[in-house]
N, C-alpha and C positions, 0 to 999 in steps of 0.2 A: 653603382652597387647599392641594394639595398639598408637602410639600416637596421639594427637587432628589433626595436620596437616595430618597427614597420613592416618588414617580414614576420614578425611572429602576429600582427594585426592580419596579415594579408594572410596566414595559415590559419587561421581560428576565424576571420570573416564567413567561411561555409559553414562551419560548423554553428556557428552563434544563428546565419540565417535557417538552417534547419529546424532550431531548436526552437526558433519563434513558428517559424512556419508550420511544423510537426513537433511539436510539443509533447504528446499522448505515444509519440513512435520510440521519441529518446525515454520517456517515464516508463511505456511495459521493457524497454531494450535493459534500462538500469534494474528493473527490479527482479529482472528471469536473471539478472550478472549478477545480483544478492542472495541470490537461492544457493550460488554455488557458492558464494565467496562467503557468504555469513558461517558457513562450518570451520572453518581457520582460525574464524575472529571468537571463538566461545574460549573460554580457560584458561587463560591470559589476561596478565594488565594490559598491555599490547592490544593484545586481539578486542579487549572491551573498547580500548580506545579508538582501537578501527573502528568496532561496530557504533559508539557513539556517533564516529565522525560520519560513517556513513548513512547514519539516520537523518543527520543535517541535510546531506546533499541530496537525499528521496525527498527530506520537507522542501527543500529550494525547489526539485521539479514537478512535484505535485503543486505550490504553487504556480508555479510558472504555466503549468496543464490546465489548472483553476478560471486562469487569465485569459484562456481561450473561449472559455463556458458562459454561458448567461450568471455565472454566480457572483459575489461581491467578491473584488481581490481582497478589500479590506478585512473581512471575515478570514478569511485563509491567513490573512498576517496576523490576526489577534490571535489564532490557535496556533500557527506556527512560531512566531517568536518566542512563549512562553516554553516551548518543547525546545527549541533551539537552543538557550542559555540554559535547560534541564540537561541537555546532551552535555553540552560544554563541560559544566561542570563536574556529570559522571566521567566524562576524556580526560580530565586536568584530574580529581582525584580517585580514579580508578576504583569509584564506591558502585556498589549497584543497590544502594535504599533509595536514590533519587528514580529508581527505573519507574516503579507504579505510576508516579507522578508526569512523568513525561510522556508514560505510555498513556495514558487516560486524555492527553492532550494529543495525540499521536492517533489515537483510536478516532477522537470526534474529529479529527481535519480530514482522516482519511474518509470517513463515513461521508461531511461533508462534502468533498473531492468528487466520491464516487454518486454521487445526487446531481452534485454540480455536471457533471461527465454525460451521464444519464441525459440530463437535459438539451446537452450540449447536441447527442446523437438525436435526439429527436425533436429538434428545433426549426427542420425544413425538411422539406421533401427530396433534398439530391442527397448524397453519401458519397463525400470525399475519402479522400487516401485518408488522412489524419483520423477522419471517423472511426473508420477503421482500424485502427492500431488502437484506438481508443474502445473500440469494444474489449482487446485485453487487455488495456492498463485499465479500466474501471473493473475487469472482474479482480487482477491481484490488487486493485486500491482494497476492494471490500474481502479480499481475504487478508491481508495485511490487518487491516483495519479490527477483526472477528481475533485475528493473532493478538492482536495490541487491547483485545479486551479481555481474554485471556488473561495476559500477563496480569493486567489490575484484581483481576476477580481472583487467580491465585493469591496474590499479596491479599488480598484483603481477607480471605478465606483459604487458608494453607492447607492441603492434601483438596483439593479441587478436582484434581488429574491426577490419573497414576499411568505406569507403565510398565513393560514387561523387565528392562533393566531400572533398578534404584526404585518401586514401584511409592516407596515414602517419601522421596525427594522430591524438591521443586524439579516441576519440568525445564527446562531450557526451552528460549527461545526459537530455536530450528524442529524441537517439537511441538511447540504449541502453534507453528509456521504449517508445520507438516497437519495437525490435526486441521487445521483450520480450511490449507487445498484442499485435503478429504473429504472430510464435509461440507466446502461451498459445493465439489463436482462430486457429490456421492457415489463416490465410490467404495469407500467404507473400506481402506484399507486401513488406517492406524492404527498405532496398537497401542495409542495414546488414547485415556478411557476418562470421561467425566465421571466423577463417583457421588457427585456433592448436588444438591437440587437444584442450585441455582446456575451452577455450571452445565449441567444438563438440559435448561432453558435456556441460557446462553447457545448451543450447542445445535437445539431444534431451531432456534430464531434461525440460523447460519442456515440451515436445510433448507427451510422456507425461503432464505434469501437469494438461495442460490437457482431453486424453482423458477423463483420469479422472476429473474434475470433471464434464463434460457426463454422464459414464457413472453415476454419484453421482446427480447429479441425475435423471436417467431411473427409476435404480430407484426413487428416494424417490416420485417419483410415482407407480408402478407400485406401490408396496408400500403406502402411504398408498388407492390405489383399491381395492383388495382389502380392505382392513381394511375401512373403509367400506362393502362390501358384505355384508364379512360380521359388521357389526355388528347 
């Protein structure tokens, strides 16, 4: 008969090899389970302390994602760590003045992340499974990322955003989440509105960014079919 460590190594060995192997599959799987779960976690000490912790465990798999890419791991630990002991300490004292700060570290690793990611898809000429899954965690790294700048450009500049409820309040998180999908895949449903100039160039960069990525992906396909043909 098995023993407790040993069974519990033997059930988690799959899963530990997925994660290295498909790295970019477990990252968009955890962050489409954040969309639904970060609504629970606003309004609450609790619920902050969720959301802190579970900022930790996005920066653990985005770098873990990093580590597959042409990018430096060590780059992703200097901007990770510093956000990581940010989170910490908003969990343990249930303050949100440390948010700006962790989010501004949160924004550059995801930005970084999603460049690194970017590279990683167009580094050869075949197109694995992992690639793939990696085309949607690079787009929610860089609308996370567009979120997480957000939150700093509010702090630093208050009524930035308004909305149809509380339209003088800071926005919340899950809206400036929501504004940020919107505008990476124009759709232009929010009804969460930049009002402030610099928020509103923040806002056009996101449009542009999100172009570019569709326009990315088109030619990689288009460039990938020709090869092929004329292999």
């Amino acid at each position: 008969m098995r023993s407790g460590p040993t069974a519990a190594n033997t059930r988690f060995n799959p899963v530990l090899r997925i994660a290295r192997r498909e790295p970019s599959a477990i990252l968009l799987a955890a962050q489409l389970a954040g969309v639904l779960i970060y609504p629970f976690a606003e309004g609450s000490h609790a619920g902050r302390a969720l959301f802190s912790l579970l900022g930790i465990a996005f920066l653990a798999l985005v770098v873990l994602a990093v580590r597959r890419s042409p990018a430096l791991t060590w780059v992703s630990l200097l901007l990770g760590l510093p956000a990581t002991v940010l989170l910490l300490l908003q969990a343990v004292t249930g303050s949100d003045g440390l948010l700006p700060y962790s989010s501004g570290f949160e924004a550059v690793l995801y930005f970084y992340a999603a460049g690194a990611m970017i590279a990683y898809m167009l580094g050869d000429h075949e197109i694995t499974r992992d690639e793939l899954f990696a085309i949607g965690a690079t787009f929610t790294l860089v609308a996370w990322a567009f979120a997480y700048t957000y939150t700093v450009c509010q702090a630093v500049e208050p009524g930035s955003f308004i909305a149809a409820i509380d339209p003088s309040g800071d926005r919340s998180w899950m809206e400036l989440l929501f504004l940020s999908f919107t505008t990476l895949t124009s759709t232009g449903l929010s009804d969460v509105t930049p009002v402030k100039a610099f928020a509103r160039s923040l806002v056009m960069l996101e449009q542009v960014a999100g172009l570019a990525y569709v326009a990315v992906l088109v030619s990689r396909l288009v460039g990938l079919t020709i090869y092929r043909r004329a292999a």
